[in-house]
C-alpha positions in Angstrom: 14.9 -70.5 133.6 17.4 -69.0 131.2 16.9 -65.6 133.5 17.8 -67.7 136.6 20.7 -68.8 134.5 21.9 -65.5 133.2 21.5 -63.9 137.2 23.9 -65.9 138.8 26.7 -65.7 136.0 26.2 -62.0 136.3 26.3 -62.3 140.1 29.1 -65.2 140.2 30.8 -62.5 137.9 30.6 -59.9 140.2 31.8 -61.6 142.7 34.5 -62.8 141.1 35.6 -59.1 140.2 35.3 -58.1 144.0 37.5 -60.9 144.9 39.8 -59.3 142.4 39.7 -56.2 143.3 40.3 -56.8 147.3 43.5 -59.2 146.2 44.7 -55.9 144.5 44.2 -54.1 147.5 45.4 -56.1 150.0 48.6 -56.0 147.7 48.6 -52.3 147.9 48.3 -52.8 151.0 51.4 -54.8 151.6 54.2 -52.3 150.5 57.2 -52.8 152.8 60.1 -50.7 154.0 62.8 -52.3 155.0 66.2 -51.2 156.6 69.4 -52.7 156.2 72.8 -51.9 158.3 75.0 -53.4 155.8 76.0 -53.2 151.9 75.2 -57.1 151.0 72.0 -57.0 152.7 71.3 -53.7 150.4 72.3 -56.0 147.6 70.2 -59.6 148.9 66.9 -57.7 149.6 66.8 -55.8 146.5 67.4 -59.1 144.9 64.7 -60.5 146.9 61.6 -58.0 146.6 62.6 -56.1 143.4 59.9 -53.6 143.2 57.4 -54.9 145.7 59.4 -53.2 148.5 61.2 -50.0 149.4 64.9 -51.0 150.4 66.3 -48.2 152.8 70.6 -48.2 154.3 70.6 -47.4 157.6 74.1 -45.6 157.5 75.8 -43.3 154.9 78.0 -45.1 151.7 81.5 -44.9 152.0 80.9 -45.5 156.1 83.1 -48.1 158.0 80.5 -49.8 159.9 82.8 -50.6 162.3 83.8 -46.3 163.4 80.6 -45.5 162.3 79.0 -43.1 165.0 74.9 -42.1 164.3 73.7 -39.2 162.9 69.9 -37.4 163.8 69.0 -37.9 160.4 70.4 -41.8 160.5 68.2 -42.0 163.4 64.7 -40.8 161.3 65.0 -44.2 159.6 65.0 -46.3 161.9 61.7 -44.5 162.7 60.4 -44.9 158.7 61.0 -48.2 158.4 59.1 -51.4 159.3 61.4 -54.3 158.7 65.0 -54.0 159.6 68.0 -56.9 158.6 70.9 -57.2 160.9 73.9 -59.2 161.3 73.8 -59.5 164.7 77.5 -60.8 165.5 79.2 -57.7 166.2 79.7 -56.4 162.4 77.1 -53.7 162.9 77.1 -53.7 166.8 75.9 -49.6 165.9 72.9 -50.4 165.5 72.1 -51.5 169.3 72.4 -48.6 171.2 70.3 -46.9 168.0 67.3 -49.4 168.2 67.5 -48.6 171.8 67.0 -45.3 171.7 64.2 -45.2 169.4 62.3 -47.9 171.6 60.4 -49.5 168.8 59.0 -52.3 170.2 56.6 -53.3 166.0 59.9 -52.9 164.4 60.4 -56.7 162.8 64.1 -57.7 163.0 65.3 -60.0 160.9 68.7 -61.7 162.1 70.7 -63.0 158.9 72.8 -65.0 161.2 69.6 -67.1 162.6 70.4 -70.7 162.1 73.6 -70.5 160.3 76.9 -72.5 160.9 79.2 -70.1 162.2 83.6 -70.0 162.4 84.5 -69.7 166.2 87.1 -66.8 166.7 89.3 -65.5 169.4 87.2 -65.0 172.4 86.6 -61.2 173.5 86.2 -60.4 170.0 82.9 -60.4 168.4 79.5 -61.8 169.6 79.2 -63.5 172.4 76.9 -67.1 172.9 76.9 -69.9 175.2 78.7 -72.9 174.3 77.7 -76.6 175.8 80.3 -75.6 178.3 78.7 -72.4 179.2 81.5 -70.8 178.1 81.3 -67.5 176.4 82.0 -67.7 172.4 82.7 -65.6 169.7 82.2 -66.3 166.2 83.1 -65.2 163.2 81.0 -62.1 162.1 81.6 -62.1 158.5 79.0 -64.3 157.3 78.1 -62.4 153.9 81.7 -62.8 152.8 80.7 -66.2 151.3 78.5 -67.6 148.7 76.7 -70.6 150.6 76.4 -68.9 153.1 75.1 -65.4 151.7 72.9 -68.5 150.0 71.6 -69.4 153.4 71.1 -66.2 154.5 69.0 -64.6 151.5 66.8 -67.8 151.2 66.4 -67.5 155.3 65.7 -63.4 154.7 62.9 -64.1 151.6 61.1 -66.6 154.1 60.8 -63.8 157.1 59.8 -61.2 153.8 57.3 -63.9 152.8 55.7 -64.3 156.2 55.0 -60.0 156.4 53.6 -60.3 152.9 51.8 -63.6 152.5 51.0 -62.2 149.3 54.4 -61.7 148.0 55.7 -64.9 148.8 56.3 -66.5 145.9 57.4 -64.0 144.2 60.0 -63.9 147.2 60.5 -67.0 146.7 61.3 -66.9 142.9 63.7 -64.3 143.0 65.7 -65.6 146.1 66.1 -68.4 144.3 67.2 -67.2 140.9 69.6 -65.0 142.8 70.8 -68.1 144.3 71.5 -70.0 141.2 73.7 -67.1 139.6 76.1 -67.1 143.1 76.1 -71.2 143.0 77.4 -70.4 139.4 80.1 -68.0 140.5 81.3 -70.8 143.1 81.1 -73.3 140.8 83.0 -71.6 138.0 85.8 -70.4 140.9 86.0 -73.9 142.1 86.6 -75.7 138.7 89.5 -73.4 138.1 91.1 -74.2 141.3 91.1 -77.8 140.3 93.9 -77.1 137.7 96.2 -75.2 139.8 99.1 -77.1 141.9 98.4 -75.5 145.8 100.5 -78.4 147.3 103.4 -75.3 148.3 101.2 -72.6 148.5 100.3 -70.7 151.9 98.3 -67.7 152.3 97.7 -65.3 155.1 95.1 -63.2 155.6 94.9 -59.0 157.2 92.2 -60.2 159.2 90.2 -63.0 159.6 87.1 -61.9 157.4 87.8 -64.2 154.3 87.4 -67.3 156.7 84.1 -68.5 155.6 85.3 -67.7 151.7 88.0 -69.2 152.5 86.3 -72.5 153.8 84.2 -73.2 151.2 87.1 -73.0 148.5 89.3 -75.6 150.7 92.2 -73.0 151.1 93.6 -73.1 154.5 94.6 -69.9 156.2 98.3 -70.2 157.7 98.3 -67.2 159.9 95.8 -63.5 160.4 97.9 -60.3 161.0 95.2 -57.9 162.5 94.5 -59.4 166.3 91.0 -58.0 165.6 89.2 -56.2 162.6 90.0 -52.7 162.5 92.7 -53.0 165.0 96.1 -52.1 163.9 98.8 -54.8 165.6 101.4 -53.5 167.8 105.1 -54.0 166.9 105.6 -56.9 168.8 102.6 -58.3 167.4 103.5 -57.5 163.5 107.4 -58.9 164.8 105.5 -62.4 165.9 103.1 -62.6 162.8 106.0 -61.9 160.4 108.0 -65.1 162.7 105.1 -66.7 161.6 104.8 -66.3 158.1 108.1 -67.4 157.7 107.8 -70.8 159.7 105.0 -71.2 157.4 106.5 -70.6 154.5 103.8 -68.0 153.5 103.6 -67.1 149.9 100.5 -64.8 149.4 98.8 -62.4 151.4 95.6 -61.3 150.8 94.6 -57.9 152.3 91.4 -55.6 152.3 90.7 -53.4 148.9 89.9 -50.0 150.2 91.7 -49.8 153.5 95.9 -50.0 153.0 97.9 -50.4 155.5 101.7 -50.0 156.5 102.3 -52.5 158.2 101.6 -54.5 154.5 104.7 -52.9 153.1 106.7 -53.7 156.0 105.5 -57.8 155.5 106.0 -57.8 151.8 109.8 -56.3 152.2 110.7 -58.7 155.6 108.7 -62.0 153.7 108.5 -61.6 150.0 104.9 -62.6 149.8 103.1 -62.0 146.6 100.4 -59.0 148.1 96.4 -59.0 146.7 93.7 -57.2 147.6 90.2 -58.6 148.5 87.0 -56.7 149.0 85.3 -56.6 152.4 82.0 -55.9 150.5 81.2 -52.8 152.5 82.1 -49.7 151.2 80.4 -48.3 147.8 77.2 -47.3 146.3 74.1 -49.1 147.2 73.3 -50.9 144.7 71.3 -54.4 143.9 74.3 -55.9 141.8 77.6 -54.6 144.1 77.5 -57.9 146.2 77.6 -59.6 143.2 80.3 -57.7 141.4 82.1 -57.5 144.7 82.2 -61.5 145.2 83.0 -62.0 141.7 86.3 -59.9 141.8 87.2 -61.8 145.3 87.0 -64.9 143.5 89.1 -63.9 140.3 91.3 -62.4 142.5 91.8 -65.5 144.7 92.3 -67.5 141.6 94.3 -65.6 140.0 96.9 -65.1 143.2 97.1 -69.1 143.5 97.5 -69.5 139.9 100.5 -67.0 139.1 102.1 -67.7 142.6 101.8 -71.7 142.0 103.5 -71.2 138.4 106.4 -69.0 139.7 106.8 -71.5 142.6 106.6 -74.7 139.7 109.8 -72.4 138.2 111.7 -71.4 140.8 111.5 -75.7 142.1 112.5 -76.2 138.2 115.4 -73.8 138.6 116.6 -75.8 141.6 
């Protein structure tokens, strides 16, 4: 009896230690690589997989996504990876006519704007959907510039992740989250410091329409855009309507983008007298798993602190009167 007993520990044992063994294999097994076309997703997937996954840029650092033009050795990636995130509203519109000449049919794509509430734009612009109407829409392509919506997106990207690696998905899971509650802290912290500054006489304008969905979710309305499209300089006539329009607005700050200056800024600053600060547009810089973080933490200090010292000087220059 007590050999009977002692076999089928021994045995239960064993199999026990095989079960272990093929769970650590089938997590060996499970070892993504996974593309991204733009610097927050760099930032959002590392976040999500930490070491459990092999995070690859699809373009160069320093690259405008919007001039970028493929290399041969941009195209090898797309061939070495097996997951790839994508905005798929026109920010990375590059990466169409690479996909399509690679023809990889197991490629998983995951689309970061799947699901998510999007800003309507000036039609002719970005990417295009049908409306009830069945009228062609464009919408608003900067998505990552947000918090609750970068929210959206990572816990929407950690889901997909999970479903590759059923494995991993908790661990997914976990960390999405966790990155989650840090950026709800940022917002949080941003918002509670807006409560204390006076923004009845303050107006802002914007280079492009980018910030929109920052914008949004920190109740700041955006009085008028100055670029007729991202990237796209405005003629004279157009700089001549938007500076009409910044005065009939009474326009006190501009916010424009960190690493790109432009002329045309000067010329608004001298013709309006709006107080000028710069915002990052999160994609130029190192790839690393902290720069969206950093990045959105500077936008929102630098948001403050533009309504804060514009709303004093205006509280002093209606005291003066």
């Amino acid at each position: 009896m007590k050999r009977t007993v002692i076999f089928f520990l021994i045995l239960s044992m064993a199999l026990v230690g095989v079960s272990w063994a093929q769970d650590k294999e089938k997590e060996k097994d499970c070892h993504l690589r996974i593309g991204v076309t733009l610097h927050p997703y760099y930032s959002w997937v590392k976040n999500i997989v930490g070491d459990k996954a092999e995070v690859i840029p699809v373009i160069p650092p320093n690259t405008d996504p919007h001039s970028y033009q493929p290399t041969p050795k941009d195209m090898e990636v797309l061939n070495k990876i097996d997951v790839l995130v994508i905005n798929n509203l026109g920010h990375d519109e590059f990466i169409k006519p690479m996909l399509k000449a690679i023809g990889r049919k197991d490629l998983v794509i995951i689309d970061t704007s799947k699901g998510l509430p999007l800003i309507p734009v000036q039609r002719h612009v970005y990417a295009f959907e049908k409306d009830s109407a069945n009228k062609p829409v464009a919408y608003n392509s900067h998505t990552y510039i947000s918090i609750t919506g970068s929210i959206q997106q990572i816990q929407h990207i950690a889901r997909e992740l999970g479903k590759l690696c059923p494995q991993y998905a908790k661990y997914f899971r976990r960390n999405s989250r966790a990155y989650a509650k840090r950026l709800r802290k940022m917002l949080a912290n941003a918002l509670q410091q807006l409560e204390d500054i006076d923004t009845t006489n303050l107006r802002i304008a914007t280079v492009h329409d980018g910030y929109a969905y920052l914008f949004q979710e920190l109740g700041i309305e955006v009085a008028a855009v100055v670029q007729p499209r991202h990237g796209i300089e405005p003629t004279a006539r157009q700089l001549q309507d938007t500076i009409r329009r910044i005065k009939r607005a009474r326009v006190n700050i501009l916010f424009t983008e960190l690493d790109y200056k432009k002329k045309y800024v000067d010329i608004i600053y001298k013709e309006t007298g709006c107080r000028i600060y710069s915002l990052s547009h999160i994609s130029h810089g190192k790839y690393t798993a902290d720069f969206f973080e950093k990045s959105m933490q500077k936008n929102l200090d630098t948001i403050v602190k533009a309504l804060r010292e514009t709303a004093n000087s205006t509280k002093k220059d209606v005291t003066k009167l």
